[in-house]
MIFI-32654 format. One record per residue: residue number from 0; chain; x negated, y, z negated of N, C-alpha, C, O in turn. Coordinates in pm, 1 decimal. Last residue first. Example, Ala and Ser with C-alpha at 12.3 -4.5 7.8 and 13.67 -1.06 7.14 Angstrom:
1, A, -1285.0, -225.0, -708.0, -1367.0, -106.0, -714.0, -1290.0, 3.0, -787.0, -1340.9, 113.8, -803.9
0, A, -1319.0, -569.0, -780.0, -1230.0, -450.0, -780.0, -1320.0, -330.0, -780.0, -1423.6, -331.9, -846.5
This chain:
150, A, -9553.2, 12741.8, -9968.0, -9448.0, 12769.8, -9911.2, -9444.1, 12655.4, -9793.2, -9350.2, 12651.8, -9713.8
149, A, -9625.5, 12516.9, -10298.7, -9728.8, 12605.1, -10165.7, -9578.0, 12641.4, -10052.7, -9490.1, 12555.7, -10061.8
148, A, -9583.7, 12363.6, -10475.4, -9534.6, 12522.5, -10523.5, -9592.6, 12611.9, -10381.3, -9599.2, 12734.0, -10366.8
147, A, -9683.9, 12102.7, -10451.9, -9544.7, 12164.2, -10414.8, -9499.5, 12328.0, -10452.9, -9388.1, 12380.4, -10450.4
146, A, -9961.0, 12144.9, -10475.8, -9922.2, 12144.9, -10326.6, -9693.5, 12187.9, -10344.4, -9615.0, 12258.8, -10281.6
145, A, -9995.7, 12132.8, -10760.1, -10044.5, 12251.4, -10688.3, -9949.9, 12262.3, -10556.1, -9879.0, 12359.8, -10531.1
144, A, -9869.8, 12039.9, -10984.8, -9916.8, 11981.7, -10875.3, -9836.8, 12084.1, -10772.8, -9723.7, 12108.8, -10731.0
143, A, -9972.5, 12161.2, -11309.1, -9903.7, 12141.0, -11184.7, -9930.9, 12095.3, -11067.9, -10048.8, 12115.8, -11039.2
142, A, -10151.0, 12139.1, -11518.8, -9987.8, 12112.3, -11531.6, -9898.4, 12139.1, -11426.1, -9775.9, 12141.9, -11437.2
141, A, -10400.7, 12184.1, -11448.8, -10299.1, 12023.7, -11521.1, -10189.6, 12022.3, -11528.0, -10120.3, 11921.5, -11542.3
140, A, -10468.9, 12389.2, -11382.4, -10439.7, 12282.9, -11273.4, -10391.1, 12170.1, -11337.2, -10345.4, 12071.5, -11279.3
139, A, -10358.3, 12578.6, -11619.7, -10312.6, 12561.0, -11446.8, -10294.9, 12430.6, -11386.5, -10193.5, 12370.5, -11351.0
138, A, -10632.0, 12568.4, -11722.7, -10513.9, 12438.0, -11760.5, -10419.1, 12450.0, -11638.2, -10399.1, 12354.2, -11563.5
137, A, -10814.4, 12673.0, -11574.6, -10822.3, 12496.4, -11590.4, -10722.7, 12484.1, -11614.7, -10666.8, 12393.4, -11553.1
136, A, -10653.2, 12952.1, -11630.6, -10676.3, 12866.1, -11504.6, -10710.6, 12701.7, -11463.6, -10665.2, 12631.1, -11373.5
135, A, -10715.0, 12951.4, -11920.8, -10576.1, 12914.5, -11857.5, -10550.9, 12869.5, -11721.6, -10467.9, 12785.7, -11686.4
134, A, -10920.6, 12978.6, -11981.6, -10890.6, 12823.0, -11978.1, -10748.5, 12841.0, -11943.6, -10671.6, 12745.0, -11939.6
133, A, -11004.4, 13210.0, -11839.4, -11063.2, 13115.3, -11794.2, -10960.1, 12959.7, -11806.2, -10930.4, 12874.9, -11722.1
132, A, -10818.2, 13390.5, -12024.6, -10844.9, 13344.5, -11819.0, -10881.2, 13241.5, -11838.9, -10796.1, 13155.4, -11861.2
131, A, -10966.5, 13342.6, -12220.3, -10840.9, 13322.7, -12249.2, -10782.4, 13293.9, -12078.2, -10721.4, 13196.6, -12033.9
130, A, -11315.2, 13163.2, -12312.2, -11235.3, 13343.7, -12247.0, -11067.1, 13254.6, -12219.1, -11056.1, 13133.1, -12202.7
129, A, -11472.4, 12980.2, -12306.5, -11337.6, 12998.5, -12394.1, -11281.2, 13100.9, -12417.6, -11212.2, 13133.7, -12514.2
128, A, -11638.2, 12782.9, -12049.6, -11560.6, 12916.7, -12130.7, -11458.4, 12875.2, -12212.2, -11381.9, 12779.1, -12204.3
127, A, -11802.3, 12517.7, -12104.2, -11687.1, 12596.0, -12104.7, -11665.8, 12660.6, -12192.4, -11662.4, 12654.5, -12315.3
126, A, -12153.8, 12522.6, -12099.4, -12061.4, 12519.7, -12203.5, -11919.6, 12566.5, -12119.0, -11937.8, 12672.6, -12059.2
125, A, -12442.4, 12407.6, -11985.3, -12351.2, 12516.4, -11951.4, -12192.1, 12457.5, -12043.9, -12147.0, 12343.8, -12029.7
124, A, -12643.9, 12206.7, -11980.8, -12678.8, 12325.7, -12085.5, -12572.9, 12421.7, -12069.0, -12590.2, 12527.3, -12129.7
123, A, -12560.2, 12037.8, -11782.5, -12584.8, 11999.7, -11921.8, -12632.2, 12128.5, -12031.6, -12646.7, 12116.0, -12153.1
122, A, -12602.6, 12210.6, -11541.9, -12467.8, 12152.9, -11522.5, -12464.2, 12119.7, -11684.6, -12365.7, 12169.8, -11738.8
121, A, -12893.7, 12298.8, -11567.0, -12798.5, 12401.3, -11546.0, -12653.5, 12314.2, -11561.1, -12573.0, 12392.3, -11611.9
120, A, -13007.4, 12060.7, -11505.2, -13041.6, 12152.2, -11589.0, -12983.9, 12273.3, -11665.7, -13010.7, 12325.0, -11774.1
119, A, -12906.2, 11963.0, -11267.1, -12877.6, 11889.4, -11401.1, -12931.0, 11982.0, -11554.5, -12896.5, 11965.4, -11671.5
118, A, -13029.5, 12196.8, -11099.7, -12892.1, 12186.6, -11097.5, -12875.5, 12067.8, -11198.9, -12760.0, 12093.8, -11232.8
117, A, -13334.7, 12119.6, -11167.4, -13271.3, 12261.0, -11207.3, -13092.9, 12257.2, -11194.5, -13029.6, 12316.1, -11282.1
116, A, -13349.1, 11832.0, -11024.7, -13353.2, 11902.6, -11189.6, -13281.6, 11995.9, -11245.2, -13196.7, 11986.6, -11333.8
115, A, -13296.0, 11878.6, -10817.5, -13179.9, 11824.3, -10870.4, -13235.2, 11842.8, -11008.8, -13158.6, 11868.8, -11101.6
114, A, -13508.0, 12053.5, -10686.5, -13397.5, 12125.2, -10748.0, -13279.9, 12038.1, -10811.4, -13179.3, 12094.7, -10854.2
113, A, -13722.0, 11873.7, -10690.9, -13715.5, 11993.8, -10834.3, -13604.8, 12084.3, -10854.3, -13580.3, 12158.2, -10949.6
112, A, -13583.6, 11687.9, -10490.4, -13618.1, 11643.8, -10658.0, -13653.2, 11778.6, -10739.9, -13610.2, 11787.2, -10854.9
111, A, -13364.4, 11835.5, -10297.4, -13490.4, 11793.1, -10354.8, -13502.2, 11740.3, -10502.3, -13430.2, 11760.2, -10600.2
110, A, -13075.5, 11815.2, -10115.1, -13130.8, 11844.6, -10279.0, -13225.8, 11754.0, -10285.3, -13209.8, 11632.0, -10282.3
109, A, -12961.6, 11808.2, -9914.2, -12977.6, 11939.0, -9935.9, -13043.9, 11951.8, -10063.5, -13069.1, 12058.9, -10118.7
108, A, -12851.3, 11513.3, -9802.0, -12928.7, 11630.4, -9730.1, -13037.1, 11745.1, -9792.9, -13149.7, 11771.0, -9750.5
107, A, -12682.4, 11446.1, -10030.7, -12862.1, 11409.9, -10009.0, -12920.0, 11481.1, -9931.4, -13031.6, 11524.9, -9959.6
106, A, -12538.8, 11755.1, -10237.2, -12550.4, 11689.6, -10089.8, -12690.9, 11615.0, -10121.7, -12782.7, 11659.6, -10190.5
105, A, -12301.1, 11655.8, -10478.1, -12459.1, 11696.9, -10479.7, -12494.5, 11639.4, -10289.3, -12479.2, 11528.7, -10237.7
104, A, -12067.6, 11711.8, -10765.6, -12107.0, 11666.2, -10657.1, -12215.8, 11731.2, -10580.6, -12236.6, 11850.6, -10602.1
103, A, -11968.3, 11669.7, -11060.0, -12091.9, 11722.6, -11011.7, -12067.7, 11680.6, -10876.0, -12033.1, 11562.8, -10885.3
102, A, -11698.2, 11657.5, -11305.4, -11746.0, 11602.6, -11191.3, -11865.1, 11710.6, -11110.5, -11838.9, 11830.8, -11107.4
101, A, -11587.2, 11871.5, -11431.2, -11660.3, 11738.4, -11506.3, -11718.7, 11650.9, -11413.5, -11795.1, 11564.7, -11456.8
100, A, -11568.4, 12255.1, -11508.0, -11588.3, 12117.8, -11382.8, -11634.5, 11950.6, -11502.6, -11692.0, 11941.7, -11611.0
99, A, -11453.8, 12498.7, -11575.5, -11491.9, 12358.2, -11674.9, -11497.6, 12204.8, -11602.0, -11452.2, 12093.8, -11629.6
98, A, -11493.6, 12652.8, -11455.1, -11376.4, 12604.6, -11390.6, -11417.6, 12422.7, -11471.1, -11411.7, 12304.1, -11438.7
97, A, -11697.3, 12824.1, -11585.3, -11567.7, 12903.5, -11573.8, -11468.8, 12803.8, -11507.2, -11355.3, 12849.2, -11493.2
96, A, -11930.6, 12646.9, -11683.5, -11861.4, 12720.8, -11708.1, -11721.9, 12804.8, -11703.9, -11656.1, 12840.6, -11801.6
95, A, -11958.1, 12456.8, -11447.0, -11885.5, 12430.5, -11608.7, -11889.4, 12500.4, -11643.8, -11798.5, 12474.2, -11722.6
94, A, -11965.7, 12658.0, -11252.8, -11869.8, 12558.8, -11234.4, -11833.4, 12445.3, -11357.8, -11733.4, 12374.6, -11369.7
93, A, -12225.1, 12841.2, -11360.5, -12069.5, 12844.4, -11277.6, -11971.0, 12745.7, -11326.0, -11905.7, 12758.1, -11429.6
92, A, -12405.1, 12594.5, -11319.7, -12384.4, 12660.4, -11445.1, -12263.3, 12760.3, -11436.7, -12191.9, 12748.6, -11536.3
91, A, -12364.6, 12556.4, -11047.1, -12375.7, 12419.2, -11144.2, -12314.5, 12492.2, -11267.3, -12203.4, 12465.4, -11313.1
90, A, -12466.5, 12770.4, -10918.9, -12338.0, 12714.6, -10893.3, -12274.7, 12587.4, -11030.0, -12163.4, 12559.8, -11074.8
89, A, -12742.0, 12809.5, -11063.4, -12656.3, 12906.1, -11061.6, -12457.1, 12857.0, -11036.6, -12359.6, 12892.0, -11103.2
88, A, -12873.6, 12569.3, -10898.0, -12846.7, 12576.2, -11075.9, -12731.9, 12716.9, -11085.6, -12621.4, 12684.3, -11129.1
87, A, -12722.5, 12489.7, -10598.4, -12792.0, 12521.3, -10691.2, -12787.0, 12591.8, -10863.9, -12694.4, 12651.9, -10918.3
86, A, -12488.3, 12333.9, -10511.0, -12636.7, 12343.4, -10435.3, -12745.5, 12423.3, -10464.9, -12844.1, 12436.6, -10392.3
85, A, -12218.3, 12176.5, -10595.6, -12349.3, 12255.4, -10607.8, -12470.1, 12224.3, -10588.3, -12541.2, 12131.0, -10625.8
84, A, -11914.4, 12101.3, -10573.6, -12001.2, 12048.4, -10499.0, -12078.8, 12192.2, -10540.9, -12023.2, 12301.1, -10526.9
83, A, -11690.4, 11989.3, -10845.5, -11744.3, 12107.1, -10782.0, -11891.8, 12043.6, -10679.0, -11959.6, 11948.9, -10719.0
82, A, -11423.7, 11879.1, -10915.7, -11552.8, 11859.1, -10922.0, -11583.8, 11952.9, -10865.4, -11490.6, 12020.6, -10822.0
81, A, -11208.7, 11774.2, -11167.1, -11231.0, 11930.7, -11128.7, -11395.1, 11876.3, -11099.9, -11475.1, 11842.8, -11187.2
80, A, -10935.4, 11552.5, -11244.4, -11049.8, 11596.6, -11216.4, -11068.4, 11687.6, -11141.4, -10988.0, 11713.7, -11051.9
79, A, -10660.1, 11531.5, -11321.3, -10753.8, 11563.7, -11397.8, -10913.9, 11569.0, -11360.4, -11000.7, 11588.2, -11445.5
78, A, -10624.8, 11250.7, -11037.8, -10624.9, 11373.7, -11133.9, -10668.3, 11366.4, -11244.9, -10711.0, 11263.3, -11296.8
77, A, -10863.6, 11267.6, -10751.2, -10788.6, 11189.0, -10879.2, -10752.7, 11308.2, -10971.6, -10810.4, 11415.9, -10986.5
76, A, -10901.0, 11413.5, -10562.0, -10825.7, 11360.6, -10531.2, -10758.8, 11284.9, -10639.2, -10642.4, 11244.8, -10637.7
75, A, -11159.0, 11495.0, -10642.7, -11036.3, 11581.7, -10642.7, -10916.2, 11544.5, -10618.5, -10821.0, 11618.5, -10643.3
74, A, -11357.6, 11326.2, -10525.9, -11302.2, 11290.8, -10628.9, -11221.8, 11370.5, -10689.7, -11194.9, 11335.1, -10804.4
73, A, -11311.0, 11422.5, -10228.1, -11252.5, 11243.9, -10251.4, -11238.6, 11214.2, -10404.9, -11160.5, 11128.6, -10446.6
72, A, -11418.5, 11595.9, -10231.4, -11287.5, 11636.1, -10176.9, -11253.0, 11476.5, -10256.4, -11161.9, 11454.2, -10336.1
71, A, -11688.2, 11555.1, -10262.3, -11624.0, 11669.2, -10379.1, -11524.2, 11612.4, -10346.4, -11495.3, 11539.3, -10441.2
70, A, -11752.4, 11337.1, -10097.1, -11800.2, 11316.4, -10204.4, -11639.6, 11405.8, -10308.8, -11547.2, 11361.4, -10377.0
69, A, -11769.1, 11588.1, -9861.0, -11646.0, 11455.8, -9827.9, -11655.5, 11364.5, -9988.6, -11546.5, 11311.1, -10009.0
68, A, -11962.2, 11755.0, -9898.2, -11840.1, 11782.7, -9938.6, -11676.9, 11636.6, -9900.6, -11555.8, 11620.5, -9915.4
67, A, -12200.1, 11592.7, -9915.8, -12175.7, 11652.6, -10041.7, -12011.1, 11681.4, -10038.3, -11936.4, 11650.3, -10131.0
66, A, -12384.8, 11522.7, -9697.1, -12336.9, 11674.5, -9703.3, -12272.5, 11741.5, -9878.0, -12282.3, 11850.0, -9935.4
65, A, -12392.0, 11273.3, -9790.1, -12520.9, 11350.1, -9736.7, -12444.5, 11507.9, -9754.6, -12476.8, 11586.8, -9843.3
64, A, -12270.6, 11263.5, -10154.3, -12277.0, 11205.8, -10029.8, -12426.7, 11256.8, -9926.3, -12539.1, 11273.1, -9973.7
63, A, -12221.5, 11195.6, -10482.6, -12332.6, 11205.5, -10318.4, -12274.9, 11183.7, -10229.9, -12218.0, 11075.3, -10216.8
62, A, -12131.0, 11286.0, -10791.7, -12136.1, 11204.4, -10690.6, -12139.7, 11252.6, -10559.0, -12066.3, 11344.7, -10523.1
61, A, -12124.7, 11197.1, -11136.7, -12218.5, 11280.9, -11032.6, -12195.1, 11210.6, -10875.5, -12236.9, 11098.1, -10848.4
60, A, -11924.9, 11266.4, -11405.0, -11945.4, 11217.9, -11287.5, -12060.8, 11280.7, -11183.7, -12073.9, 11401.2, -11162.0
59, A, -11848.9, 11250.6, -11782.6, -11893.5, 11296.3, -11666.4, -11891.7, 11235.0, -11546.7, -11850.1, 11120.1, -11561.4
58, A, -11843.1, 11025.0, -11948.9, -11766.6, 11133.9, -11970.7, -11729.3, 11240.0, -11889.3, -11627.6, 11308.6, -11898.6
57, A, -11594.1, 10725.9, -11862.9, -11689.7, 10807.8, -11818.6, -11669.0, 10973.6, -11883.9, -11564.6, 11038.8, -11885.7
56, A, -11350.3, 10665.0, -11916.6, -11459.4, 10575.6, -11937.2, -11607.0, 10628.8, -11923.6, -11709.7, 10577.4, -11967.9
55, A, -11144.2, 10830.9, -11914.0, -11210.1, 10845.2, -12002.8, -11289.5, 10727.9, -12044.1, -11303.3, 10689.0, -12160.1
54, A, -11015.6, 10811.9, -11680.8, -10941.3, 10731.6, -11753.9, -11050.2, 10748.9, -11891.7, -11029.0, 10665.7, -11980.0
53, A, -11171.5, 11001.4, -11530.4, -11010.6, 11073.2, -11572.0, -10945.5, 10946.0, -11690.0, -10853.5, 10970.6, -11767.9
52, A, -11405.4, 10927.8, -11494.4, -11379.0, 11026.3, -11581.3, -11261.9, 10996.6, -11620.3, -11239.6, 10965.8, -11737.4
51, A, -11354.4, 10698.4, -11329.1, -11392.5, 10638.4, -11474.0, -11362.7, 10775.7, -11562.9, -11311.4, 10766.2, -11674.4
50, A, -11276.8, 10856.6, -11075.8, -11150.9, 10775.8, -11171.5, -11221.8, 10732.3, -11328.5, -11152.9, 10733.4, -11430.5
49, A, -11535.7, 10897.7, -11049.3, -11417.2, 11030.8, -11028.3, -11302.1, 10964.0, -11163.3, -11266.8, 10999.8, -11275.7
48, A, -11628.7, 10684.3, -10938.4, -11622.2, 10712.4, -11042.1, -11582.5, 10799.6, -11113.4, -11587.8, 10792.1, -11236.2
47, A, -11379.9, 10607.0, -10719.4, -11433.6, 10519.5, -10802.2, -11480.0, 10589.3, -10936.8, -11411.1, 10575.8, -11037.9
46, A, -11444.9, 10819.4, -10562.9, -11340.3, 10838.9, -10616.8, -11329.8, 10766.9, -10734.5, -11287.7, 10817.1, -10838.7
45, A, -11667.2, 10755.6, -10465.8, -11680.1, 10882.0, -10510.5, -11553.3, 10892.4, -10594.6, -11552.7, 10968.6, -10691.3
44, A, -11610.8, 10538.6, -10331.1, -11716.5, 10563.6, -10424.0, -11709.8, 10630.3, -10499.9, -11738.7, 10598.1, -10615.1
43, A, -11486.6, 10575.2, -10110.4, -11420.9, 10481.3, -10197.3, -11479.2, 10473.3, -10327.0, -11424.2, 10418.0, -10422.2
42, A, -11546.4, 10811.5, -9957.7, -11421.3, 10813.2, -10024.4, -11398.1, 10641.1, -10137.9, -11307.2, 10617.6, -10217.4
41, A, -11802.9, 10693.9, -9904.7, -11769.3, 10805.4, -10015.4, -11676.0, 10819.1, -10058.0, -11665.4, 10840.0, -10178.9
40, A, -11855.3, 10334.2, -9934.4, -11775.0, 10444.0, -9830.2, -11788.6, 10565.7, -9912.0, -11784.8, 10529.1, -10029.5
39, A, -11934.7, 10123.5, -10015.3, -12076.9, 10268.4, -10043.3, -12008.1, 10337.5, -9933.8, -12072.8, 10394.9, -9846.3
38, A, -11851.9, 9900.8, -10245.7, -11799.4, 9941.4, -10124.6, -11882.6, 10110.4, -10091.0, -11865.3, 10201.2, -10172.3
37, A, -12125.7, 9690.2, -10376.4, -12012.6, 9764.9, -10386.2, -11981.3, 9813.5, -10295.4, -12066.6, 9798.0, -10208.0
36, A, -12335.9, 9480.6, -10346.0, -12221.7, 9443.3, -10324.4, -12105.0, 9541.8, -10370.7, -11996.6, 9492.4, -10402.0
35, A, -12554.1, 9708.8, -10604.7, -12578.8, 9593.8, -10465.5, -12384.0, 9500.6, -10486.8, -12327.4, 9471.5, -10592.2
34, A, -12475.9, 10066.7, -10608.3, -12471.2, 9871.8, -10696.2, -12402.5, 9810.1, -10548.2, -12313.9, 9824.1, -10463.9
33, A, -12539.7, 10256.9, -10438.5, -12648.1, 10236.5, -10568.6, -12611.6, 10117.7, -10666.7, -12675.6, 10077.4, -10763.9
32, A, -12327.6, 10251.6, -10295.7, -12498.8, 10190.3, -10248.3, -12612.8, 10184.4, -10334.0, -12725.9, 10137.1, -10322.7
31, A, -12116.2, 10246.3, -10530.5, -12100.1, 10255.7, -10390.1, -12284.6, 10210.4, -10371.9, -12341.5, 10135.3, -10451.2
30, A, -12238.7, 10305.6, -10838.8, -12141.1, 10333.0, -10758.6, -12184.1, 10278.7, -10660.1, -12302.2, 10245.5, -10670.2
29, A, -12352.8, 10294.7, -11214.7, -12310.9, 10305.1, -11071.8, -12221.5, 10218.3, -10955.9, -12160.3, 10112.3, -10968.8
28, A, -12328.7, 10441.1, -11506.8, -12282.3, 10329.1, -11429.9, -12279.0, 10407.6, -11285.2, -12233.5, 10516.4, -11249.8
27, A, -12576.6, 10534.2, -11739.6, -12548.3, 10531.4, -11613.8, -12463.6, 10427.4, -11577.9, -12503.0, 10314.5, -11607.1
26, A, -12593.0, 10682.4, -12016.6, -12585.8, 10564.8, -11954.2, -12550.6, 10617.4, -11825.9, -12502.1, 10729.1, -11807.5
25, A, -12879.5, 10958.4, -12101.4, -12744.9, 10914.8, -12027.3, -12786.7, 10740.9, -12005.2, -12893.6, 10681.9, -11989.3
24, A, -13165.3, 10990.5, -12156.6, -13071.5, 10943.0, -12209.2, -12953.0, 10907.5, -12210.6, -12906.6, 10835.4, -12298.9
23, A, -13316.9, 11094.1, -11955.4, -13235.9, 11233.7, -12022.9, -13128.5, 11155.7, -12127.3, -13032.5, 11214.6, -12177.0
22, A, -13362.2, 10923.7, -11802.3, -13488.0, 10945.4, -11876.8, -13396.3, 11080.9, -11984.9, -13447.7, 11137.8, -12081.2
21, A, -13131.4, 10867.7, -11680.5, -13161.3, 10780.1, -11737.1, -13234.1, 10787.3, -11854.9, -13220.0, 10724.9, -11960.1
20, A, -13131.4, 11081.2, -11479.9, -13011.7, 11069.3, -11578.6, -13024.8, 10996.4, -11736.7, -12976.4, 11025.7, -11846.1
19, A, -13348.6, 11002.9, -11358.2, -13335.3, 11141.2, -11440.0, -13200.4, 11122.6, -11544.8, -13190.8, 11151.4, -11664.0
18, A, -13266.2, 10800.5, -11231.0, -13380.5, 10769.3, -11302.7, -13407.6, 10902.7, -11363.9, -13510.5, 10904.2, -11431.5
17, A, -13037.0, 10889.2, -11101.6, -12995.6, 10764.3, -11150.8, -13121.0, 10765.1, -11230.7, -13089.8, 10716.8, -11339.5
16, A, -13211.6, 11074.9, -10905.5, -13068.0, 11114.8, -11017.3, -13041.8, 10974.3, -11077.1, -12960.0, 11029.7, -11150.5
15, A, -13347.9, 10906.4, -10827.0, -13388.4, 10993.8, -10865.8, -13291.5, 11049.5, -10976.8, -13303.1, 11060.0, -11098.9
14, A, -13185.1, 10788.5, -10602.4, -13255.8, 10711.0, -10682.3, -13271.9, 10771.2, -10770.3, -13208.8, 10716.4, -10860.7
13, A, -13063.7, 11006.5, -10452.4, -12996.9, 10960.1, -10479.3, -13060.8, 10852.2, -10661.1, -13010.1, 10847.0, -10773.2
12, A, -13288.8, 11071.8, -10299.6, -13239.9, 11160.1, -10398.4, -13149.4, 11095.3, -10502.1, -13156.9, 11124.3, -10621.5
11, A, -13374.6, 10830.1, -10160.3, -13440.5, 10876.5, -10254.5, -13388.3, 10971.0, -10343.6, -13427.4, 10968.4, -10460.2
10, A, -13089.9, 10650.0, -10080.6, -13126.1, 10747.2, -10067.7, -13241.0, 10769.1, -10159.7, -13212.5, 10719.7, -10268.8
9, A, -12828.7, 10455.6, -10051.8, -12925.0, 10457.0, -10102.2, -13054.6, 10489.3, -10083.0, -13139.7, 10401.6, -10068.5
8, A, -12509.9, 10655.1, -10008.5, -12629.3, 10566.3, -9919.9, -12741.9, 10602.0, -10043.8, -12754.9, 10706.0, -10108.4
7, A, -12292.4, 10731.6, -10143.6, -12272.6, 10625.1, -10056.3, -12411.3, 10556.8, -9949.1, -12417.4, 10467.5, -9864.6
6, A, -12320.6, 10747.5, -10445.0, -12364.8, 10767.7, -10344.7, -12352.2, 10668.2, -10247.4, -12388.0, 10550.8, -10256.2
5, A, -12214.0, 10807.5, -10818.6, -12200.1, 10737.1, -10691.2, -12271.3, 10791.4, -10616.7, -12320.2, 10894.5, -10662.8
4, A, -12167.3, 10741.5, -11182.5, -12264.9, 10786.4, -11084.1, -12236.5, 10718.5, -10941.0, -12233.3, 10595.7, -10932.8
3, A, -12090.5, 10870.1, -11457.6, -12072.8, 10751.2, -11354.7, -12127.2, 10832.3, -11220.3, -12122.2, 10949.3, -11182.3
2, A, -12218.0, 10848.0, -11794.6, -12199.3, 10949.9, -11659.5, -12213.0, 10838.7, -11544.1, -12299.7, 10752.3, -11530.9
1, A, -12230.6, 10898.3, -12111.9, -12179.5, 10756.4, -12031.9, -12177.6, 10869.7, -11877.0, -12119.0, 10977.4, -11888.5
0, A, -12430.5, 11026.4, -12357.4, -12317.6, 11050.3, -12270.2, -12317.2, 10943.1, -12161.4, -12428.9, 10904.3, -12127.1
């Protein structure tokens, strides 16, 4: 699996996920402070590889910030993408599951090395639902742009 990878600071956690991804057989392309001379803003990063999903260069996305949620918001911003910011295996396995997330987002603050295991552990072993809710809510978000139907 091809998984694009950002963080806007080059971080030990950050390293770690790029050398787990790696050892798990994923290609890795990176992002923002994890490739020397890229722009390592989150919004410019995060969206960056946000975008390799949606144009299907990427199959997946994992992307950092320190808190995590300026990361989520910035690659939500492209469409067709559904990221979810998780802070542990339970949320991870959630969020491909029932909102068939493809994007991962991950605080450096907040994630150790045995729990970015357990949350890659949980994000790659979790299957979308194929309960009749479920994928009607993913599809929901494809076929409308959400904000003009808001009062």
């Amino acid at each position: 699996m091809r998984i694009s990878v950002s963080s806007d600071m080059d971080e030990p956690v950050a390293r770690s996920l790029v050398a787990e991804l790696r050892d798990r057989g994923h290609e890795v392309a990176a992002h923002g402070a994890l490739k020397p001379g890229d722009d390592p803003g989150w919004a410019t990063c995060s969206r960056a590889a946000a975008a390799e999903v949606a144009a299907g260069t990427a199959d997946q996305a994992v992307v950092c910030c320190w808190t995590g949620t300026g990361a989520s918001i910035a690659a939500n911003k492209v469409p067709g993408v559904r990221a979810a910011l998780c802070t542990d295996a339970y949320t991870a396995d959630g969020a491909r599951r029932w909102n068939d997330a493809n994007v991962l987002a991950l605080s450096l603050r907040l994630t150790s090395e045995p729990l970015l295991r357990e949350i890659l552990d949980a994000w790659f072993a979790a299957e979308p639902s194929q309960d009749t809710e479920d994928r009607a809510n993913v599809a929901h978000l494809g076929r409308h742009d959400l904000t003009r139907t808001l009062p």
